[in-house]
N, C-alpha and C positions, 0 to 999 in steps of 0.2 A: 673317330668322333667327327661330326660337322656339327659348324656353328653358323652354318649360314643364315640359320631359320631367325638369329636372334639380329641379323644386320639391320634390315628394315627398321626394326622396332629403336633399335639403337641410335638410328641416323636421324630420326624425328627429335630423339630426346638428346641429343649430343650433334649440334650443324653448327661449326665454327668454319668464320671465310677465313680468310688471308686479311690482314689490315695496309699489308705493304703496298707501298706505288711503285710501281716497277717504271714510270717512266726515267728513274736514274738511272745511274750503271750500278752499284752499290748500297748498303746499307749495312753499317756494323760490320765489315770485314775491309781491310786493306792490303792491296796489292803488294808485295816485297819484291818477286823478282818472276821470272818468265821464264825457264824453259823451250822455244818454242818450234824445236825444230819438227820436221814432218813431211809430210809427201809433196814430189816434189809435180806438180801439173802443168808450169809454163816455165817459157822459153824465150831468149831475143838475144840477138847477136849485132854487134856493128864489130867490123874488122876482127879483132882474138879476144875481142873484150864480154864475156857472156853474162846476161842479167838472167838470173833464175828464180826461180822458188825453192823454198826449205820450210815447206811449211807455212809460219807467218812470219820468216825471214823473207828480204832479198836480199839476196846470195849475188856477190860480184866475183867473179873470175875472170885469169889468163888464162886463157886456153893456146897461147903461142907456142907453150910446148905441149900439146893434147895430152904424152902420157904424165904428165906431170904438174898438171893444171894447179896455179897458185891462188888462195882466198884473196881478195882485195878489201873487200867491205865486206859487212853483215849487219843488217837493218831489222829492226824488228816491228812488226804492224800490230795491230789491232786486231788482224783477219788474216786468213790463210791467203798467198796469193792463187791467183785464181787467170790471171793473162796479164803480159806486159808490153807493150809497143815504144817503142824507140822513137826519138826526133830528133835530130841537131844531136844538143849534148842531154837531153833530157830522156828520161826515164816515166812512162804515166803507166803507173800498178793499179791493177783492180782487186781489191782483194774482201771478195765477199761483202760480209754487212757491213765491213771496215769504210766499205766506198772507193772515191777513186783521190788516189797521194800520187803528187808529182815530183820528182828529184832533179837534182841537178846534178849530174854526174860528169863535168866534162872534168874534174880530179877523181878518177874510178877507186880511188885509196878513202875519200875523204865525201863520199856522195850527199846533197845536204836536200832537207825535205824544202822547198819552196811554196807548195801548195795545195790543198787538199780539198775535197769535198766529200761528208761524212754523211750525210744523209741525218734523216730519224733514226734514231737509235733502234725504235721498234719496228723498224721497216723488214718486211718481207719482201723486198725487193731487192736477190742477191745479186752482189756486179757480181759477172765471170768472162766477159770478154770483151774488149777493147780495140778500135783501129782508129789511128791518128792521121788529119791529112791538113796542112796547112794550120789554119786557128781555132782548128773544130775539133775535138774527139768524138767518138761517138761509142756509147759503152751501151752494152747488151744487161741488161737486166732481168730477174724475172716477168715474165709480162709486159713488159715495153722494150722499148729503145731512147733513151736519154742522150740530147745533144747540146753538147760544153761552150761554151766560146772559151778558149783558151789565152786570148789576147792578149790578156795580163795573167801570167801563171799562176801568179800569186793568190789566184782571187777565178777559180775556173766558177764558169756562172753556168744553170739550165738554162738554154733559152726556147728548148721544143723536151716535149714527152710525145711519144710515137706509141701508140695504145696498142695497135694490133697485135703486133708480134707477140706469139704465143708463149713458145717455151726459149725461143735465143739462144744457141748453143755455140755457135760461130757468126764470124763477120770479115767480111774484106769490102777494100774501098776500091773505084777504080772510076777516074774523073770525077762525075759529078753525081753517081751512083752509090747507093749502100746496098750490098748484097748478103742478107741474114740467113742461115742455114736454120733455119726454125722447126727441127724436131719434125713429129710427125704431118705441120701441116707443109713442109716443102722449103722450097727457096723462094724469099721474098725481095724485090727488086726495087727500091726505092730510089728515088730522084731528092737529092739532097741540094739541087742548084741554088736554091734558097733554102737554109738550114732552119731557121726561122717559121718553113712552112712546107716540111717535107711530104713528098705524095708517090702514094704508091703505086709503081704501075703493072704490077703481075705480082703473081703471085704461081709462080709455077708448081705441081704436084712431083717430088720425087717416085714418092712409092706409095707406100702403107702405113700404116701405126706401127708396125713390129719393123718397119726397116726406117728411123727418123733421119732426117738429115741433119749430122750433126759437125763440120765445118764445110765452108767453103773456100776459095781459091781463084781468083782471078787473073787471065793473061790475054788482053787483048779482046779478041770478042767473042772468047769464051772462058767459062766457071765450070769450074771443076768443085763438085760435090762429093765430100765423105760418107756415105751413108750407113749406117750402122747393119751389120748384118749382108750390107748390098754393094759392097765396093765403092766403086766410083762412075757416079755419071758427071759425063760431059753434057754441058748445055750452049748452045747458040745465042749468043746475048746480041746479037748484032743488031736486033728492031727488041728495044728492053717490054716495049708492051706484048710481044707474043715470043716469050722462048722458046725453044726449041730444042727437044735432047735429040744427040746425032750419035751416041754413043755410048755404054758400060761398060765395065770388066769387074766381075765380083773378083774380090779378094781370095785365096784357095780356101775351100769349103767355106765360104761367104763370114769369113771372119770379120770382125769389129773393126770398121774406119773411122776411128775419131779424131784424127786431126790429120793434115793434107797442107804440104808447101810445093812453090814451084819452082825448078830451077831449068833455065833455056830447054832442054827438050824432053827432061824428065820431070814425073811429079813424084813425090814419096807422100808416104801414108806412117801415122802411126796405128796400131793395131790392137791397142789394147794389150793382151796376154800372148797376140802374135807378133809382135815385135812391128820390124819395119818393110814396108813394102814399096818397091822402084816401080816407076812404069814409063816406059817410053809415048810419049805424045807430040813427036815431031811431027804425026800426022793426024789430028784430033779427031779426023774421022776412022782411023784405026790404030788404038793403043794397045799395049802388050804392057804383061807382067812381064819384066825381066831378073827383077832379083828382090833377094828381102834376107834378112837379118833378124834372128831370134834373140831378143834381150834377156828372155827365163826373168822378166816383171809384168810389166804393166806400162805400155808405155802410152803419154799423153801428149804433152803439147812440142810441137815441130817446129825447128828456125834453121834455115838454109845458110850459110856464107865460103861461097865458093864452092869448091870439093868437097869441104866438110859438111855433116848433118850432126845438129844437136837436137838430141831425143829425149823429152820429160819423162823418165819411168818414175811415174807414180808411188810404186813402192820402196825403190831404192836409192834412184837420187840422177845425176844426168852424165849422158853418155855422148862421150865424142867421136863419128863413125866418119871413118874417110870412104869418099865416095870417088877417087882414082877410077876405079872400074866400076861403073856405075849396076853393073849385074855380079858381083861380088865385093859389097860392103862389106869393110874392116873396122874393127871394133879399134881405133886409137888411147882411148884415154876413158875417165870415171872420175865422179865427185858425189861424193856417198851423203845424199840427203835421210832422214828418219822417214817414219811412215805414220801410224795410227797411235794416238798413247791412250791404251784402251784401259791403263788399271795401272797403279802403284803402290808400293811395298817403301817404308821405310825403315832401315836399321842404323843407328849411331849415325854417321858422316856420311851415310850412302842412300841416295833415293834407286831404284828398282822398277823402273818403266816396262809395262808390258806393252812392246811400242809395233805389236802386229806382226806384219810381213816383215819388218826389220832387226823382228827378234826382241831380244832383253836388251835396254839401255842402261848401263849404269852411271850416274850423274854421284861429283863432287859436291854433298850440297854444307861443308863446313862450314863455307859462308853463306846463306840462304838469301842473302841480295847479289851473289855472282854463281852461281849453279855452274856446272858444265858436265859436258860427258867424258867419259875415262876411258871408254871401251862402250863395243857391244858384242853380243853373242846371239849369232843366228844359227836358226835350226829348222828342222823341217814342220809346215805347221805355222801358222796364226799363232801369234803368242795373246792370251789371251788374260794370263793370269802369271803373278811369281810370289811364291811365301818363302818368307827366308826362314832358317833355324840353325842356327850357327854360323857355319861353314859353307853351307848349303843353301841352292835354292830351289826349290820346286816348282817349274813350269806347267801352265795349262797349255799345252802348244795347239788345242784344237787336231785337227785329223794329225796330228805328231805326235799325240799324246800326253804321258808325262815324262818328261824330259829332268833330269838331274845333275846338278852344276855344281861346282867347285867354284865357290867364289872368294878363297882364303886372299888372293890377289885380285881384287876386283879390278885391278888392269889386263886382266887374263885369264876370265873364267875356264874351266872346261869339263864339258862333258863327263861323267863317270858313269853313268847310265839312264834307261830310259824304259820306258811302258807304251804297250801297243793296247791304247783302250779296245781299238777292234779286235786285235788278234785274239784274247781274253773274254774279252763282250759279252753279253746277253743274247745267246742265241746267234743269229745271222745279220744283225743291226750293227752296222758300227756304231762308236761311240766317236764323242769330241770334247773333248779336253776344255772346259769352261773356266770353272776357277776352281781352286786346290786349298787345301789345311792340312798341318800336320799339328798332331798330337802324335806324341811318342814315337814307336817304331808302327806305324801308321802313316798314311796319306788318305786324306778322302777328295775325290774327283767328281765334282758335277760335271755326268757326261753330255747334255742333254738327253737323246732319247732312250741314252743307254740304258739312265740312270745316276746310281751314284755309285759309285768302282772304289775301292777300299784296298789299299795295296799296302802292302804288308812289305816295310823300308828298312826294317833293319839292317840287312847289305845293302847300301843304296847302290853298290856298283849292279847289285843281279836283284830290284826289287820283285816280285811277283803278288798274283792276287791271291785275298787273304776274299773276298766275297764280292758280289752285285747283287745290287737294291735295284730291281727295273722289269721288267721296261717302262720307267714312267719316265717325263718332264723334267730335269733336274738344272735347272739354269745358273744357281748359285748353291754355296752350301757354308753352312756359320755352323759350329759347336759350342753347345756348353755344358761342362760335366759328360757325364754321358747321356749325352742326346745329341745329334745332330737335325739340323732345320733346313729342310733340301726348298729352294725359291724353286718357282715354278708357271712360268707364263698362263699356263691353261689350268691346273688341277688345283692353285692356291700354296698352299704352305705343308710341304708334310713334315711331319716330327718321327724321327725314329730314335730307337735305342740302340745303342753304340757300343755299351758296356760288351757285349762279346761281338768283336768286329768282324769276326770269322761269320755269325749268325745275326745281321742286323737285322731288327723286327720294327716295323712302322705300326705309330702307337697310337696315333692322331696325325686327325686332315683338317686342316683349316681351309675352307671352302670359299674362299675369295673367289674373284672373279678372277682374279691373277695375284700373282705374288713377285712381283717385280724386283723388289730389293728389299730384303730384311736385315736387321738389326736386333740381336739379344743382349741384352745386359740386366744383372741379378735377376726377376722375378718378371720382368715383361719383355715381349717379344714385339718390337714394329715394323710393320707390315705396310707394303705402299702398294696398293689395288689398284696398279695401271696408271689409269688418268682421273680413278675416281677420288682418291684420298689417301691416308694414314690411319692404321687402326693397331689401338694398342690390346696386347692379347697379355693376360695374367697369365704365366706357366710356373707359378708356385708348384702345382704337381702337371709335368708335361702332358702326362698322359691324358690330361683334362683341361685343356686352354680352354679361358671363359675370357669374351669380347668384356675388353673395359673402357674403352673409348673410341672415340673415332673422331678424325678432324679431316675434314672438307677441304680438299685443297688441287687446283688441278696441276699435276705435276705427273711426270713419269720417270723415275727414277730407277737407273740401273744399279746402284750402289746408295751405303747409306752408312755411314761409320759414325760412332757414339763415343762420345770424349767427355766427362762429366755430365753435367744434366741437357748436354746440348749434343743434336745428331745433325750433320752434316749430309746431305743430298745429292747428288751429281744427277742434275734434273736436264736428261736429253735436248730438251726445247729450250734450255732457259740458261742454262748454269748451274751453279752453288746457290742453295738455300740451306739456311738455319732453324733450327725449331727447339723451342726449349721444350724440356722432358721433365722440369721438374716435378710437375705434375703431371704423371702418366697417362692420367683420365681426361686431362686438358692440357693434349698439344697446342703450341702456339707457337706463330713462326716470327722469330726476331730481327733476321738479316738477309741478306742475299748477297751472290755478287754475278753480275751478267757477264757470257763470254759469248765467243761467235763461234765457239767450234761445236762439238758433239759430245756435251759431258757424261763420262762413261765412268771413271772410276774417282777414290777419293781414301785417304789415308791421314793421319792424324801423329804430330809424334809430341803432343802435348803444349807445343809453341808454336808451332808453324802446323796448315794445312797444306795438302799436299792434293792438286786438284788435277786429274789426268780427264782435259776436254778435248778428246779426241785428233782432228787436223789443229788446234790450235797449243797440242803441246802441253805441258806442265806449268802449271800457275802454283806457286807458294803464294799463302795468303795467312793473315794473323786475324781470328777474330780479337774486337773489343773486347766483346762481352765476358771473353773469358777472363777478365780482370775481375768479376762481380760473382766467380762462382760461389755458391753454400756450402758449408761443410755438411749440412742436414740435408743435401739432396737424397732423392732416394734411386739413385744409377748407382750400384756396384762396380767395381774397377775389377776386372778378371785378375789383374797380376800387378806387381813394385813396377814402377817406371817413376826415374828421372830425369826430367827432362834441360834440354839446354838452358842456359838461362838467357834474359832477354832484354834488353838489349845486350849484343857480346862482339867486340869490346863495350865497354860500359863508362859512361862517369855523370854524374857518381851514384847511380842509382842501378837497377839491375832487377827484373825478377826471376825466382825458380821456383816451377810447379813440382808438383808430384803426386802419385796416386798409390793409396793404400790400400789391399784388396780386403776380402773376408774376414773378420776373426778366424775361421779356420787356414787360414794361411799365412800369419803372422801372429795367432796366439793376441796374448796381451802383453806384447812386450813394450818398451817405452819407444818414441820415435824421435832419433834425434836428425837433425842437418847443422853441420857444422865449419865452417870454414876455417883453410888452411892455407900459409903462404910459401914457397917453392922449400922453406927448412923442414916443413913437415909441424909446424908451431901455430897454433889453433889463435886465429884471430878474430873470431866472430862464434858462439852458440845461437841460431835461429831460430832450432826447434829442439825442445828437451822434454816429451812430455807423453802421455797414452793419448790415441786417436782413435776415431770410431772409422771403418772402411768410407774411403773417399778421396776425391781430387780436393788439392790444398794446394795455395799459391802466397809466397812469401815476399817482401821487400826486400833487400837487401841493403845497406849505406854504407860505402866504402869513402865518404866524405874525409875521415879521420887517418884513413889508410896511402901510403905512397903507390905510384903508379908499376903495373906489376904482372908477374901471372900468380892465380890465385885456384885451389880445388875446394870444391864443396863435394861435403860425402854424406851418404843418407844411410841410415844404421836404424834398423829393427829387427830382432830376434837374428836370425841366421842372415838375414838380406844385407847389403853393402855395395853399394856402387857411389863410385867418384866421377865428377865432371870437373874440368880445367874451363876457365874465365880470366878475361882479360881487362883488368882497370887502368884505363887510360887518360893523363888527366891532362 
């Protein structure tokens, strides 16, 4: 079936905007704690003392003993760092739409922020790199070049914006010269003698558009240029209004040079996914490759000090390379940063980061104002997705497949089997592992082009295929009863039926323009069309989706989780947005909260949200609103859950939500919640009574009670689960 015919007509008589101002950071959600580790991109060294990135940490290390490199500090920003340059005892971080934070690091145990400049919140103008030279910074933004007086730290001030510069990708200083490696239109040579009124004097062409220049490198009088795809050109800076190239060396098979340091007669490169590359320039008019070094990442930003080279790999975190022989580089040491947190899973005490190149994270989140991680487990494969079901987790690993984990000891997952979407596939297409669900002795795999792969887990040690639904679009995939609802960038929404999973049959096409991130619960289906809007689809009979609303809203959303009458967003461009559902036919959006990374995934455990935005890491976040929910909403709850209570410890007050699913799934039995103190001696009845299916949120007063641990237990028909709480007075 397609309902596209009926959109038009719908969108005239259903046009609701957004009423929020987004010029805050927030609305109706408050921040608890940060997560924020991730890929690591710069780099800076003075003497064994290394400042790095983690994401939107900065990461203090020794590296005096390289294999055995000690944490110092760990800082957490607002933005992913992005470049760091050194001064005295000072630290200035660029970190994205964060801006530029300065520190004071001459106690590397103890480094304290002294001063910052944050920019507009809504600016699209990201910092990403930074060269400091006396009382001036000068930080590379998108589209400009911005210059600081640094004079009083405290308080760094703009005192020029440098308009040309196109795309900014690197920068080195040298006297009274600024030299920007600016992407496809070249190397730009600036005269900074007066910073107050900088002027350009050349603008040299490296190459092409497909080969951008993307750092440079200065010694004397000549730069040294990384060119993407193009190695390295040397240029004659000696007369700065007509440069001159006197020289190249492409990288082997013209690999990626994105960042370039110099040390007396060598220069090194980092390489991207080719590691690290030497080149002898004692004589500029004729350099040689002599050696390079494979990291098996992604490596990004370069700092030289002495023999040693400290190398950003972007996906796994930074590496200490003795340069002794400078034509066979030694890998000395490692300090394991995260990478991507592209989606999260949470179960009881454990969040479940699908954190990319770096695999599965598992995070301590018992206290949800101090998060940390316990472990991680990596595999072959993008991790792109994890569903838990017990014992077990189910990995979308992307071209790894699906992957199957033993997480009984989440300090120690491992392996017990896995699925080769290609080896199985639809024909001659491989497949990639997107996100995963299990029901029963089932798995269903949004392959992308594969489709949707159905793997048949009862042995999880030797799962096999049970069917493929494809070759169509399958970017996501949500179940309910039997039906499953495959997301789908191009074809919109498909609906298939599930009930024999060996023969699944597609029963309806919801003909969106795309189908970016869906959402089911009880009787509607919501659907988010790109960057067009929200639209709610009635699936009383799936076979038959009929458009019953639609709300105007520009947002693009890769995820979309639903927690009482309120769904939750991971809106790429923007953050976390809220929208109340109580009204099906009339979405309306209630909150927000703005981050600066790339919000991808989002999970719900009744108290806390669980926000995975991409380089900036995991955010828990508590709406207000959920204080205000209905019992008369009309969102169905799939399954019992209860959830923490909140605040915990507590005094004297304390709430515990919970959700009650179907009548067919609890009958009409009575619903109690009752409290218990460590004798197993009932000191409180909260609830004792028949409920209609729904999310319910209680008070608790433990005013009367001494200070203590205490268990609430929730009892209906067959169901029963206990939570421990803590009153502290």
């Amino acid at each position: 079936m397609k309902t596209r015919s009926l959109f038009n007509y719908i969108s005239v008589l259903i046009f609701l905007f957004s009423s929020i101002c987004y010029t805050q950071e927030s609305e109706n959600i408050d921040l608890i704690s940060r997560w924020a580790k991730g890929p690591c991109k710069a780099v800076a060294v003075h003497d064994e003392i290394v400042c790095f990135g983690n994401g939107a940490y900065l990461q203090i290390a020794d590296f005096s003993d390289p294999a055995n490199p000690q944490e110092l500090a760990k800082i957490l920003l607002n933005g992913p760092v992005e470049d760091i340059a050194l001064q005295n005892d000072h630290a200035f971080v660029v970190a994205g739409n964060a801006g530029l934070i300065i520190f004071d690091i001459s106690n590397a145990t103890n480094p304290i922020e002294i001063g910052a400049y944050k920019g507009s919140t809504n600016s699209l103008r990201y910092f990403r790199d930074i060269a400091v030279q006396g009382i001036y910074a000068y930080v590379l933004q998108r589209g400009l070049l911005r210059i600081f007086d640094i004079s009083n730290l405290s308080d760094p001030k703009v005192i020029n914006t440098f308009n040309p510069v196109d795309n900014g990708f690197g920068i080195a200083m040298n006297g009274s010269f600024v030299y920007v490696a600016d992407g496809s239109k070249g190397l730009r040579i600036i005269d900074v003698s007066d910073p107050k009124n900088p002027v350009e004097t050349s603008l040299f062409d490296t190459g092409s558009y497909y080969a951008p220049a993307r750092d440079v490198a200065v010694n004397g009088n000549y730069a040294y240029v990384a060119i993407s795809y193009g190695g390295v050109i040397i240029v004659d800076i000696s007369d700065q209004t007509n440069p001159v190239q006197i020289d190249s060396m492409d990288t082997p098979e013209r690999e990626q040079a994105i960042g370039i340091a110099l040390n007396g007669n060598y220069a090194y490169t980092s390489n991207g996914e080719d590691g690290l590359h030497v080149f002898d320039i004692s004589n500029p008019a004729i350099f040689n490759s002599i050696g390079s070094l494979d990291i098996s990442g992604w490596s990004d930003g370069i700092a030289v000090n002495g023999d040693n080279i400290y190398l950003a790999d972007h996906n796994f975190g930074l590496h200490a390379i003795s340069m002794d022989n400078p034509t066979t580089p030694v890998k000395e040491g490692f300090f394991a940063t995260a990478h991507i947190a592209r989606n999260v899973t949470v179960r009881g005490d454990f969040a479940y980061v699908a954190d990319d190149r770096a695999g599965m994270a598992i995070l301590d989140i018992s206290d949800p104002a101090n998060p940390f991680d316990i472990s991680f487990f990596q595999t072959d494969g993008w991790v792109n997705d994890v569903f838990i079901a017990g014992d077990i987790a189910y990995i979308a690993a992307s071209s790894g497949g699906l992957r199957i984990v033993n997480i009984s000891d989440p300090t120690n997952p491992w392996e017990i089997g896995s699925y080769d979407i290609g080896k199985y596939g639809y024909g001659n297409t491989n497949g990639s592992a997107i996100e995963v669900i299990v029901r029963g002795n089932y798995a269903y795999v949004a392959s992308g082009y594969q489709g949707l792969a159905i793997v048949d887990i009862s042995n999880p040690a030797n799962p096999t295929e049970a069917s493929i639904l494809g070759p169509n679009l399958a970017y996501g995939v949500k179940i309910q009863g039997d039906y499953a609802y495959l997301e789908g960038t191009r074809e919109g929404l498909r609906i298939v039926d599930i009930s024999n999973p060996h023969q699944p049959q597609q029963v309806a096409l919801i003909d969106t323009i795309q189908a970016s991130a869906v959402a089911v619960s009880g009787n509607y289906a919501f659907v988010v069309e790109g960057l067009n809007g929200v639209w709610t689809f009635d699936i009383t009979d799936p076979e038959n989706p009929v458009a019953a609303g639609y709300f105007r809203v520009s947002t693009f959303s890769d995820a979309l989780e639903i927690h009482g009458q309120f769904a939750y967003a991971a809106d790429n461009y923007f953050g976390m947005r809220v929208f109340d559902l109580s009204d099906p036919m009339n979405i309306k959006e209630v909150g927000f909260y703005k981050t600066y990374g790339n919000s991808q995934g989002i999970a719900s455990n009744g108290t806390f949200i669980f926000f995975a935005d991409g380089a900036g890491g995991l955010h828990i976040l508590k709406h207000d609103a959920t204080t205000s929910i209905s019992k008369n909403n009309s969102i169905t709850p799939s399954d019992f859950h209860l959830s923490q209570n909140y605040p915990n410890p507590f005094n004297p007050t304390t709430k515990i939500s919970y959700s009650i699913p179907s009548v067919e799934m609890h009958g009409h039995a009575p619903v109690q919640l009752v409290v218990y103190d460590v004798l197993g001696r009932e000191v409180a009845e909260l609830v004792n009574e028949q409920q209609k299916p729904g999310y319910y949120e209680v008070q608790f007063d433990a005013s009367k009670l001494t200070s203590g641990v205490y268990f609430y237990k929730l009892q209906t028909g067959s169901f029963m689960q206990t939570k421990k709480m803590i009153l502290l007075k």
